[in-house]
MDAnalysis code that builds the backbone (N, CA, C; Angstrom):
import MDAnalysis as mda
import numpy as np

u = mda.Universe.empty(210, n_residues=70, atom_resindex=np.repeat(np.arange(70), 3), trajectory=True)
u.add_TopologyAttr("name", ["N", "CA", "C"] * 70)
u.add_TopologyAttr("resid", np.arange(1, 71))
u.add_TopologyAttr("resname", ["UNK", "UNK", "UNK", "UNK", "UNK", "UNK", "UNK", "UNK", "UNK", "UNK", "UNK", "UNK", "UNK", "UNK", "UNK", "UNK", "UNK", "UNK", "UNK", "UNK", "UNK", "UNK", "UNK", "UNK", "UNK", "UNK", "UNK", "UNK", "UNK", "UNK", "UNK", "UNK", "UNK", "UNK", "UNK", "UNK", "UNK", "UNK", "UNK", "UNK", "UNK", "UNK", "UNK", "UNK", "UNK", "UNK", "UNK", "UNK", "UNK", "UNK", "UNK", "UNK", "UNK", "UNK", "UNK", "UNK", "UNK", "UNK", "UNK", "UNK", "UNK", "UNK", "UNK", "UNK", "UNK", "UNK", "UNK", "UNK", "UNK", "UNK"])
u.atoms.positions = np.array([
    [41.511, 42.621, 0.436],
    [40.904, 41.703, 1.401],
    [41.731, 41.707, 2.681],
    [41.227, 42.414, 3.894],
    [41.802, 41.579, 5.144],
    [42.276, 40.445, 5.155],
    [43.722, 40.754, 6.177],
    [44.041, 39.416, 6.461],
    [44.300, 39.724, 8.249],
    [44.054, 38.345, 9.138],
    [43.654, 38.141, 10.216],
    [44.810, 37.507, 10.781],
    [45.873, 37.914, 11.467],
    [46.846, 37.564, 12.649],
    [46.680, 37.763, 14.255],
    [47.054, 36.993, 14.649],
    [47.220, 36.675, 16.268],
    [48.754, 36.446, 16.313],
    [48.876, 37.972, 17.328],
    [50.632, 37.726, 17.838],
    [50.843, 37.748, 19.527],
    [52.071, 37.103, 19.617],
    [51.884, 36.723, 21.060],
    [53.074, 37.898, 21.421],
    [52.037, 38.512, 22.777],
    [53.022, 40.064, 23.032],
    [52.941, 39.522, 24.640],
    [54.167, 40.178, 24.880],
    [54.644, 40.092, 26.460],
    [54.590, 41.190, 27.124],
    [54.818, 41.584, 28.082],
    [54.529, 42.668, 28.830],
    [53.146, 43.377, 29.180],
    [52.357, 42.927, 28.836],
    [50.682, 43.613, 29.258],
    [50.964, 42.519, 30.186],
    [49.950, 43.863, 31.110],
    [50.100, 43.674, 32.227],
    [48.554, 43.304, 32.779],
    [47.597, 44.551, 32.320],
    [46.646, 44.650, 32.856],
    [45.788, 45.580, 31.681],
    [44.399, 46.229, 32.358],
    [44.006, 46.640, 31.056],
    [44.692, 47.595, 30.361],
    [45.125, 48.332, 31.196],
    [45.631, 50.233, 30.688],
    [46.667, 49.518, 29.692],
    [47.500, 48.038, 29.556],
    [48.215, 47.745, 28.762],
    [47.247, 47.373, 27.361],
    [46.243, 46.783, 27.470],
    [45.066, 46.328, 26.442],
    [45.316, 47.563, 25.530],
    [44.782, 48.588, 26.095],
    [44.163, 49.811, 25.939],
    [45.746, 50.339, 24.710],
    [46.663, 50.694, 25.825],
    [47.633, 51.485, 25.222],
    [47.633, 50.368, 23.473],
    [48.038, 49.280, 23.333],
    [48.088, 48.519, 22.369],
    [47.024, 48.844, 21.488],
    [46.034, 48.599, 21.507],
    [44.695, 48.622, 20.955],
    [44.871, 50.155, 20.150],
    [44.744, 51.090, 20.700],
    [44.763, 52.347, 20.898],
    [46.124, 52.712, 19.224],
    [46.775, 52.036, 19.982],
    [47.959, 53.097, 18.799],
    [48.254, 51.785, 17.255],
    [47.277, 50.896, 17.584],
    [47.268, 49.638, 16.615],
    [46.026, 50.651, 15.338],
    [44.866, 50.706, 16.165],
    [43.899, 51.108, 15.937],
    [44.286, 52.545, 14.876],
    [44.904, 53.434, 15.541],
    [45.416, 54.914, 14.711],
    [46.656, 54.392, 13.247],
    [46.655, 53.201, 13.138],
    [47.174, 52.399, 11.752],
    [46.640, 52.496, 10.499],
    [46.999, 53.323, 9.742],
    [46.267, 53.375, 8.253],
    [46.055, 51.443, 7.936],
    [45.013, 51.458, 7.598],
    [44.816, 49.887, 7.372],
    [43.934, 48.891, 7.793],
    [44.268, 49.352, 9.897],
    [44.321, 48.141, 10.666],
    [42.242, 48.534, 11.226],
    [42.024, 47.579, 10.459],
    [40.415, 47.113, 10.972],
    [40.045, 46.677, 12.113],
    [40.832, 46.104, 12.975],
    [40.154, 45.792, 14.285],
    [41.714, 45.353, 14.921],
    [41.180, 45.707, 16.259],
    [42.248, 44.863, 17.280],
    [41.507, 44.514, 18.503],
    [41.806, 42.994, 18.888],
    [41.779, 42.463, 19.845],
    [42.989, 42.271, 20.910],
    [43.215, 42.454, 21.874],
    [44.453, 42.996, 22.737],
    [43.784, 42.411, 24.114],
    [44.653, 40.864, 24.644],
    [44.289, 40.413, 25.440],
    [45.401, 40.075, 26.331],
    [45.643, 40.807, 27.557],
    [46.455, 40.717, 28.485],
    [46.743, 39.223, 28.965],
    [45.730, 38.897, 29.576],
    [46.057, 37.219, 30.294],
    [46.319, 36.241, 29.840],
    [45.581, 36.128, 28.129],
    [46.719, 34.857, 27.012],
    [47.401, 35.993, 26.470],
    [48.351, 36.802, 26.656],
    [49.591, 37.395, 26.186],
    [49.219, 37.447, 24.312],
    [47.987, 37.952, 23.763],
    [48.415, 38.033, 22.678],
    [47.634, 39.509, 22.047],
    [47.476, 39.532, 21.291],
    [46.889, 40.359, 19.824],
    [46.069, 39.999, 19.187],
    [45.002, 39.991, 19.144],
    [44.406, 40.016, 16.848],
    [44.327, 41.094, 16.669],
    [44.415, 40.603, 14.934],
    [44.783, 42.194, 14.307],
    [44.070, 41.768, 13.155],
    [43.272, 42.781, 12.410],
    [42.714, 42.562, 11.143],
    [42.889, 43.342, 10.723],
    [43.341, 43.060, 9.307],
    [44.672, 44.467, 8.701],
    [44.590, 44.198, 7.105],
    [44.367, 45.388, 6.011],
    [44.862, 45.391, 4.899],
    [45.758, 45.323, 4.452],
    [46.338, 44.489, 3.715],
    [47.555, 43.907, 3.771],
    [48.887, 45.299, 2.538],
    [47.475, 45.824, 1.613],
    [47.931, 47.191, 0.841],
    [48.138, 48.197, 1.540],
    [47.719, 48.106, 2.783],
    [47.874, 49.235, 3.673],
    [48.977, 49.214, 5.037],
    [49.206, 47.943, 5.059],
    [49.984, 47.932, 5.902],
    [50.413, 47.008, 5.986],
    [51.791, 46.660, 6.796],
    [52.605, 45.137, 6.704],
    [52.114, 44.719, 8.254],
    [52.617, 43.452, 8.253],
    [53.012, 42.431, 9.771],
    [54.056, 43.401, 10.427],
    [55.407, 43.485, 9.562],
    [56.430, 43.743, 10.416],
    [55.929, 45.582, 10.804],
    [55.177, 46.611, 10.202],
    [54.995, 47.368, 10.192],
    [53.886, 47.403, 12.005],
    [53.433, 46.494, 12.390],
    [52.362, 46.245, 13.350],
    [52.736, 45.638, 14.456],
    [53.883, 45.081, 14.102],
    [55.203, 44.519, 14.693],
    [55.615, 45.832, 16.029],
    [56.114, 46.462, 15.045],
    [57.051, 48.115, 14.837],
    [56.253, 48.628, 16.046],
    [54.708, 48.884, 15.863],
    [53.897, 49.562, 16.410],
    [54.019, 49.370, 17.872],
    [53.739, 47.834, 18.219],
    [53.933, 47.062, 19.150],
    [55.026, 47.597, 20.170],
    [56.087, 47.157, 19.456],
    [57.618, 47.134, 20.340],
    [57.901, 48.636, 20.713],
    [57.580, 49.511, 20.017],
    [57.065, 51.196, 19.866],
    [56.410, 51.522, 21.619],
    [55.323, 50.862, 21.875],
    [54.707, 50.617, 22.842],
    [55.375, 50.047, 24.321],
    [56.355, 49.317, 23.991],
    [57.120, 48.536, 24.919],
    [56.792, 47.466, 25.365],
    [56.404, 46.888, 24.209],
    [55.632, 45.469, 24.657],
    [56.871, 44.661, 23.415],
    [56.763, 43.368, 23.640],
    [57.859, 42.385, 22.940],
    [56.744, 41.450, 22.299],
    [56.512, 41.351, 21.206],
    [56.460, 40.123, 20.227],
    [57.092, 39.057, 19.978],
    [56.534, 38.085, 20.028],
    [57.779, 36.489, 20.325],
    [56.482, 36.074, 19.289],
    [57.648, 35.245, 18.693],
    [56.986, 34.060, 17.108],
    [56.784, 33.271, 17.569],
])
């Protein structure tokens, strides 16, 4: 069963930042959907949880050069 997180990422800027996020979230064994919204600074992510972790999507993120704050 999916499970459904919203993380708050810093550094998007604009769309090409949406995009880059979305993009390499998306190529995630697992990850079912991403929402990637620049102007409220966050993420959704709908993700198999057998297929993949938080901190693993985390990884992806910071990979990107964007910062995740709890």
């Amino acid at each position: 069963m999916a499970e459904s997180v919203v993380l708050s990422v810093t550094g998007m800027k604009c769309g090409g930042c949406e995009a880059n996020v979305t993009g390499k979230l998306e190529a995630v064994n697992g990850v079912e959907s991403v929402k990637a919204a620049f102007k409220e600074n966050t993420v959704a992510v709908d993700y198999d949880p057998e297929l993949t972790s938080l901190a693993a999507l985390k990884d992806v993120i910071t990979g990107a050069g964007f910062t995740v704050t709890d």
